[in-house]
N, C-alpha and C positions, 0 to 999 in steps of 0.2 A: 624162397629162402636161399641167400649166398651159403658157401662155401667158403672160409679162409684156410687157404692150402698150408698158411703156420700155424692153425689151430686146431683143435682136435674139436671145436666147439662150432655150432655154426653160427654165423654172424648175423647182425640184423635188430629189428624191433619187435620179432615177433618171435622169439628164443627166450624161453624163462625156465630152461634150463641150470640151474647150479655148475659151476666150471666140475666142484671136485662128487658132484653127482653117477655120474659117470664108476667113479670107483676104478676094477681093474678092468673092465669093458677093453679087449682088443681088438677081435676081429670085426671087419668093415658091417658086417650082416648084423651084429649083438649090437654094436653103438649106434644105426639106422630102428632098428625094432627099440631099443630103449628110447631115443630121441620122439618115435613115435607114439609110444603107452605115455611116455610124461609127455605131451600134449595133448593124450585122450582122442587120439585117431585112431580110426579101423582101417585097418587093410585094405578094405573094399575102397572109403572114400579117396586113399591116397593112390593109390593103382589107378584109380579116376582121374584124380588134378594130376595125376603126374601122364596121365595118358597113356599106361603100360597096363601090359596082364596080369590080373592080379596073380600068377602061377610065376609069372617073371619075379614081382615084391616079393614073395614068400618063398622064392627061391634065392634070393639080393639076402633073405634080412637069414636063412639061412644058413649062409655062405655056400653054397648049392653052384659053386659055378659050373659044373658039366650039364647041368641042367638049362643054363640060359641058354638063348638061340646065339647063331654065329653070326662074328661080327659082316655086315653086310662089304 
């Protein structure tokens, strides 16, 4: 899945997300765990494709950042 950095939305053919779905969704972690439940993925599978710890996701869709590891 792209990312367009003017869009709050991600880009692609595989997005069937609604633009104004979303609602008041701000922070980075709330609009990643929403984009995920409206696609009907689990945590575990996406921690997978994305090839991260699942402790890392569910501290991302948190906003948890003291928690993530340090940038290498």
């Amino acid at each position: 899945m792209e990312v367009n950095p003017n869009s709050q939305q991600p880009t692609g053919s595989s997005s069937n997300v609604a633009p104004n779905a979303l609602g008041n969704v701000q922070r980075p972690g709330e609009y990643l765990r929403h984009i995920r439940i409206a696609k009907n993925l689990e945590l575990e599978t996406v921690a997978a494709d994305l090839k991260i710890p699942l402790k890392t996701l569910k501290a991302l869709e948190q906003d948890d950042y003291k928690t993530l590891p340090e940038a290498a």
